[in-house]
N, C-alpha and C positions, 0 to 999 in steps of 0.2 A: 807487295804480298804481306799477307796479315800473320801474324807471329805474337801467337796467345803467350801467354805466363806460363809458363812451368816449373816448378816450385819440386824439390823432393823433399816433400813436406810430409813427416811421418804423423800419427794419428795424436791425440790431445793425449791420450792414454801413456802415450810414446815420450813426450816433452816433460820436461822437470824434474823437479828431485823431492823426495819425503824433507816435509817441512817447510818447502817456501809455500810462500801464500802472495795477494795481494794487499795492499796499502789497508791497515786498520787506522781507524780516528783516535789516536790516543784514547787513555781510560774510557773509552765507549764499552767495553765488555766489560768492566770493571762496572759502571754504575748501571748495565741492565742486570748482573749479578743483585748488586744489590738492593732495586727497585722489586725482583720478582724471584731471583735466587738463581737455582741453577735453572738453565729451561726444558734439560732434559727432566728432569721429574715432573713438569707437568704434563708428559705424555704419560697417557694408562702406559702402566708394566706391559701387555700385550700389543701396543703398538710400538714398542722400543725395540731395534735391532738389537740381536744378540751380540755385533760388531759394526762396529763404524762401516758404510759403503765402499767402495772401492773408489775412489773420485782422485781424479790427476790432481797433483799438488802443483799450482805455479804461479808466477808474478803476472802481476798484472800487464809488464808490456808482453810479456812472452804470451798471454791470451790475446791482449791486441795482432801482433803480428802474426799469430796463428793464423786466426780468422781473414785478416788483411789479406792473407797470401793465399788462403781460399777461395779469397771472393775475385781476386787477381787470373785464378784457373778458372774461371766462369762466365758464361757468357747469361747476358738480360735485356730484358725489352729496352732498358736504359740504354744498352750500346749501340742497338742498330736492329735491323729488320727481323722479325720474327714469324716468320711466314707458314708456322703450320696449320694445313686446312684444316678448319672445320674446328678448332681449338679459340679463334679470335683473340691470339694474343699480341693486345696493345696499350698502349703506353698511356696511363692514368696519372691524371694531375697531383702530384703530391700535397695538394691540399687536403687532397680526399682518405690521405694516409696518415694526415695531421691530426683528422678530427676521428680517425679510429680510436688510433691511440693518445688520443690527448687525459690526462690523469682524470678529469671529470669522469669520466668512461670508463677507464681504466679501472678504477676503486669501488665501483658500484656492484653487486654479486646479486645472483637472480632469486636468493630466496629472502630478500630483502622483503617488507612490507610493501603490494604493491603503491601503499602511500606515498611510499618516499624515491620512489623511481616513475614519476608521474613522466619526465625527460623522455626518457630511452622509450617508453610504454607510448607516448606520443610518436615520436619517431616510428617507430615499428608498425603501428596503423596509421601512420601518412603514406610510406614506403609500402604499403599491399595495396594502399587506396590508389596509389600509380600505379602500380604493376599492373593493377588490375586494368585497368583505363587504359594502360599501353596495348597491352594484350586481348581487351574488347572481353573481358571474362567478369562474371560475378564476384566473385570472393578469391582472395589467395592466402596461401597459407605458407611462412616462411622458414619450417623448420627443417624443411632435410638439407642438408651439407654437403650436396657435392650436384652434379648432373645426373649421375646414376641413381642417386638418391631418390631423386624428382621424381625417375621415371618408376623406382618402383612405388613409390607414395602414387604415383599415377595407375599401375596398374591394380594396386591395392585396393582405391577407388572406383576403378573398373568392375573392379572383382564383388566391393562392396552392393553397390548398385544391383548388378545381378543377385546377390545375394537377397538384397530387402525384396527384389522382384520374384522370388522364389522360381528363378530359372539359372541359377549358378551351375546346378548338374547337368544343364542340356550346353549352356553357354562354356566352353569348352577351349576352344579355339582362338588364339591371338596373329592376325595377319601382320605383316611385314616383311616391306619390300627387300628387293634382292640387294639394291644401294644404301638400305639403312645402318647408324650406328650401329659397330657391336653389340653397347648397351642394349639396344633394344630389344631382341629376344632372349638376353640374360635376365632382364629386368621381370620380361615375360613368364620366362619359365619360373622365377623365382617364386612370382605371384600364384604362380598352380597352373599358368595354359596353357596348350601346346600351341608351337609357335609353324603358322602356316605361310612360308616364302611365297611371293609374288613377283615377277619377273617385270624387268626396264623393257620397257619398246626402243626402238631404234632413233629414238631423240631424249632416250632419259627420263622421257616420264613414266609414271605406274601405266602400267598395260592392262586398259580396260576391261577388255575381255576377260583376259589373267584374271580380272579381280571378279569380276560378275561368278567369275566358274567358282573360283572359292569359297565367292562368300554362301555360307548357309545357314539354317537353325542354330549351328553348332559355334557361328560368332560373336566371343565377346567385344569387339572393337579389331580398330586399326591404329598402329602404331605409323605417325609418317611424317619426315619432316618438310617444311615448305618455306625457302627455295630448299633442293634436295641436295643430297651430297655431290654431284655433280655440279654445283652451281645453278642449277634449271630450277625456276619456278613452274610448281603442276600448274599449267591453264588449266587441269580438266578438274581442280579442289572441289567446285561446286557441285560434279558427277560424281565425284567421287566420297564427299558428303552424304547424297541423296541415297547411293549404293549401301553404306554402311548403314544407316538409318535406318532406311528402308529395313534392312533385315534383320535392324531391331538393335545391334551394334552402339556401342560409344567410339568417338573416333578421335586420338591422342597427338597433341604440338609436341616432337622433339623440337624443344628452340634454343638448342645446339647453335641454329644459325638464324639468328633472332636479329641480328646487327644489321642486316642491309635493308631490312623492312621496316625500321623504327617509324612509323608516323605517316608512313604510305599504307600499311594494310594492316590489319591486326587478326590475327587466328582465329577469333573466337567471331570475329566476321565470316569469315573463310567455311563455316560450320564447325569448328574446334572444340567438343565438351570441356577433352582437358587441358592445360597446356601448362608443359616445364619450361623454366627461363632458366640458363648460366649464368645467372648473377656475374658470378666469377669472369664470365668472357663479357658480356654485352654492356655491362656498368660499372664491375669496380676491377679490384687487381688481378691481374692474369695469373693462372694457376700452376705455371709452369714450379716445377721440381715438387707434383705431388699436393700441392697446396695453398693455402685456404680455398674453400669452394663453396657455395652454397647454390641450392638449386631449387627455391622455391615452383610452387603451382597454382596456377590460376584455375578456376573451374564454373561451370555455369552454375546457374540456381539450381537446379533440380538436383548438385550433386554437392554443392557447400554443406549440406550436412554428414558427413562424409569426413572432413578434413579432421585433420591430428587436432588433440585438443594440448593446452591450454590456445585458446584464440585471445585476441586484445580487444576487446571491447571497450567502447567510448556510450556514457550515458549522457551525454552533454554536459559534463561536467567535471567527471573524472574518467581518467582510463584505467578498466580491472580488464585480470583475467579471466575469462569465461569457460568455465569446464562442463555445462550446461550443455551436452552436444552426445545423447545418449544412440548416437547411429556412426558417431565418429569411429575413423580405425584405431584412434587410438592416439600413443604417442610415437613419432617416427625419426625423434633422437630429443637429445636432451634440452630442455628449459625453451627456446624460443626460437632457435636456429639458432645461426654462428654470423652473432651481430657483430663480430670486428667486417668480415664484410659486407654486411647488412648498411651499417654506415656507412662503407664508402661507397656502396651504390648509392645510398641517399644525398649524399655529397653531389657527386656524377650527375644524376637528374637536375637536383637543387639549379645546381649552374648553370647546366645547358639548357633546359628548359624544352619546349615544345619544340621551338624551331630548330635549335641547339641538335638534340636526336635526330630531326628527322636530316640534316645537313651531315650527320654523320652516315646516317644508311646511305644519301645521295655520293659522299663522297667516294664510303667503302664501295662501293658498284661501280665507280667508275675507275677507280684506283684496279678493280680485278681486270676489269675490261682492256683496260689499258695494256696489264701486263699478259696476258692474254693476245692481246693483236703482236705483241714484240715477241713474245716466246713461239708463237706458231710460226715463225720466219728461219728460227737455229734450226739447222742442217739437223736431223736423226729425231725433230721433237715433233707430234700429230697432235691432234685436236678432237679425244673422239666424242660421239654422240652428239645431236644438236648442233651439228657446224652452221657457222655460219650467225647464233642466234646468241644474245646479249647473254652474260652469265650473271649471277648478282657479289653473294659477297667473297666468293674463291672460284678457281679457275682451274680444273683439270688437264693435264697434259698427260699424253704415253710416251717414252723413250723407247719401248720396240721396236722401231727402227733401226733405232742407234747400236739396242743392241743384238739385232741381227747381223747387223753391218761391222758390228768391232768385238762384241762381247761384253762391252759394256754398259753395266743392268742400271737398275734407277739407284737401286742402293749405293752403288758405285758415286752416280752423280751428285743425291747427295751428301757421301763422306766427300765429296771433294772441294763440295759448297764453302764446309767448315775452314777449307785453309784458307778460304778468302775474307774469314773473318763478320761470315753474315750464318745463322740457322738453317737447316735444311728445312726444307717441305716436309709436309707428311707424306711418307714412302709407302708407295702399295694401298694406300686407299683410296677411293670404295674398290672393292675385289671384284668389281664386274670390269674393270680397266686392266688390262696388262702391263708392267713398267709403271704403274701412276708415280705421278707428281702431284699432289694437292697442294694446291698455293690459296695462303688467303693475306692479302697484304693489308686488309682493315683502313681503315680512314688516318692510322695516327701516322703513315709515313708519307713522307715529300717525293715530288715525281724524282729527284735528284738520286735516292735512297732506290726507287724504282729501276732507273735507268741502270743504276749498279748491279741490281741482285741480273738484270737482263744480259748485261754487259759479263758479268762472271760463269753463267751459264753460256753463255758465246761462246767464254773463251774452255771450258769444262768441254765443249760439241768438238771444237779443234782437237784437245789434245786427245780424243777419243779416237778421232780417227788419222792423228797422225802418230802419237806415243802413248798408246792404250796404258800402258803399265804405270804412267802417272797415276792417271783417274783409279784403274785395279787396287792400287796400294794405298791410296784416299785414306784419313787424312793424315799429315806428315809436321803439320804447325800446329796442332794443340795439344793443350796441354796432357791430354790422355791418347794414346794413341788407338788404332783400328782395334775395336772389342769381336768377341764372338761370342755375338748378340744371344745365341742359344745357351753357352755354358753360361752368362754371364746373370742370365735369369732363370736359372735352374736352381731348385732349392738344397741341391749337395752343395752349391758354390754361393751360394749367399750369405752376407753375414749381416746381418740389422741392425745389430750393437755389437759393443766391445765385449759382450761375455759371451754371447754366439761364437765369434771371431777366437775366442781363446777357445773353446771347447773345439771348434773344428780343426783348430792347427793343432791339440794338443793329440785329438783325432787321427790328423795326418802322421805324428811325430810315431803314435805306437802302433800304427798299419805299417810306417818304414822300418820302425826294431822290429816287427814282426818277419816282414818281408826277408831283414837281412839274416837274422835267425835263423 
């Protein structure tokens, strides 16, 4: 049995005393005094605090061991399988972490002359010139930062298009499906459209009908990913292309799940105007704990004018910035994207190469497939929609069974995953599944690591229906024990930093003199 670290490890804030510090280089503050004087004056008076920060005072190993003992309470793609659907979080070769942050990189700042950052400005128009190629799209654009980001730069472009077409006030309407990302009609709504649901047929694909009935005058596009959130890729893309077209529509890649198609099919074949990649999931570091993310888009000719401006242009000779792009939306965050992992996608490809990728979608497909044939066999686990039909790069399962049968829900299963020392699935999605399990096991894990996470859910099925109250109380070996997930993200109970945190206890302290009063 697997038995995380637990540390009663109080906050940085909490550790040390006024006055220590860590290890100074002898007279080093002594000769930058002297070289430049004090260095507070050379801040303006109006950038100077009226008082020093509040900042924990400690040595240097007392920060090492701090940190040590956090990272000890933690779990990462480093230690073993990381299986949430539809996230693709896998394990990236630390060379590609090398060359993020190697000091060359690190010292260069983007309002630099683009003369002197000729490097990076290369880089950044080799890395779209793939993206684009991978994706079968014209031009890409790498500045928005996360996935969500992509999609609303996506529909902003949607938006824009209608707009130069002087039919943005009839174009109205954003379709997406019943199993799509959340993001996607928040991205939607964000842009100005309302967002019109489309219902799964009885094998998980979009329901043709559904869509014909919807689509009208009043469509600016479709939002839709391919393979779907169920793991199904649409056979019917090409009808479903024509549909949207046809009535005048753009029609949007979530590539969300972009990993198991690498080099077998490309979207913007498929009929894709526009198409988001997760940098963060399909080429460089996985995003887990919140971050780094980048979430470039690729998009066709007729809609590259369109894209956030500064672009990198290459004259054959030198690489500039091109702000030249007077139908652009704009800028959709700051300087060029978020080239820390800009580079390690470019790392990622560099290495593996054409065949490299496309052996990684072969593997991620069979690696789901796999786990899929063995999990459809534990007692209380089904297989809904598409039985019977290959999935690509994750595999949905429902425990409704299981928990008709004992009471015990998915969320149950996966708090109990975690005492075995492997990540839960993604719980409860897509919302058209009852009980879901969304597994996506990605290419980077061995059948050995496979046979485990199957083996563990085995034994989770057992104690369901022989000692429910294990699985109920889930989990019991890590280092944080069973939260309530609702207070626990509620903004009365949140603290984001150490001065949040004091204001709210200080909060709590005179609601209780009040109380006792």
């Amino acid at each position: 049995m697997f038995r995380q670290a637990r540390w009663d490890e109080p906050t940085i804030f909490e550790l040390g005393h006024k006055g220590r510090r860590g290890h100074v280089v002898s007279g080093v503050e002594d000769e930058i005094k002297r070289a430049i004087g004090d260095p507070l004056k050379l801040l303006p008076a109006n950038l100077r605090r009226r008082k020093p920060p509040c900042l924990p005072e400690l040595s240097e190993v007392e920060v090492v061991r701090h940190y040590t003992r956090l990272s000890q309470m933690n779990y990462c793609v480093d230690l073993g399988l990381y299986p949430l659907g539809s996230c693709t979080m896998k394990y990236n070769p630390k060379i590609n972490d090398a060359l993020a942050s190697s000091p060359s990189m690190g010292m260069i700042h983007p309002y630099q002359d683009e003369k002197t950052v000729q490097g990076i400005l290369r880089i950044l128009y080799e890395l779209s010139g793939w993206l684009a190629e991978i994706t079968g799209t014209h031009e890409v654009s790498l500045q928005p930062a996360a996935g969500a980001h992509g999609e609303f730069l996506g529909t902003l472009t949607m938006r824009a298009h209608h707009k130069l077409n002087n039919d943005l006030t009839e174009r109205t309407e954003l379709i997406v499906p019943d199993a799509a990302h959340g993001t996607n009609p928040a991205s939607g709504t964000m842009a100005g459209f309302q967002v019109v649901v489309v219902p799964s047929d009885e094998n998980g694909y979009v329901d043709l009908e559904a869509l014909e009935e919807a689509v009208s005058e009043r469509t600016a596009g479709l939002m839709l990913t391919n393979p779907n959130t169920l793991g199904v890729f649409e056979r019917n893309i090409e009808e479903i292309a024509k549909i949207i077209h046809e009535a005048g529509g753009l029609l949007y890649y979530d590539g969300a799940n972009l990993n198991p198609i690498l080099g077998k099919v490309r979207p913007g074949d498929m009929g894709f105007d526009i198409v988001h990649m997760n940098i963060h999931k399909t080429f460089a570091t996985p995003h887990g704990g919140g971050g780094p993310g980048a979430g470039p888009i690729g998009v066709s000719e007729e809609l590259e004018q369109f894209l956030p401006i500064p672009r990198v242009g290459f004259d054959g000779e030198n690489y500039y910035l091109d702000y030249d792009k007077p139908n652009s939306v704009g800028k959709i965050g700051c300087f060029y994207g978020n080239v820390g992992v800009l580079l390690r996608a470019f790392g990622y490809i560099l290495s593996m190469g054409a065949e490299g990728l496309e052996e990684v979608a072969e593997v991620s497909v069979l690696n789901a497939n796999y786990l899929l044939q063995r999990l459809k066999e534990i007692r209380g686990i089904d297989v809904p929609y598409a039985k019977g039909r290959l999935r690509k790069h994750e595999c949905v399962v429902s425990v409704e069974e299981m928990f008709r049968e004992t009471g015990v829900r998915a969320v149950n299963v996966s708090k109990r995953i975690l005492d075995f020392g492997i990540h839960a699935p993604t719980t409860y999605f897509p919302h058209i599944v009852r009980e879901a399990l969304m597994i996506e096991p990605t290419e980077a894990f061995e059948k050995e690591e496979l046979d485990r996470f199957v083996e563990v859910v085995g034994k989770i099925s057992k104690e369901a229906y022989s000692k429910p109250e294990i699985v109920l109380n889930a989990p019991e070996n890590t280092a944080i024990g069973r939260l309530n997930e609702a207070r626990a993200s509620h903004p009365k109970t949140m603290a984001l930093s150490w001065r949040m945190h004091l204001k709210k206890r200080a909060k709590r302290r005179r609601n209780s003199a009040g109380h006792q009063n």
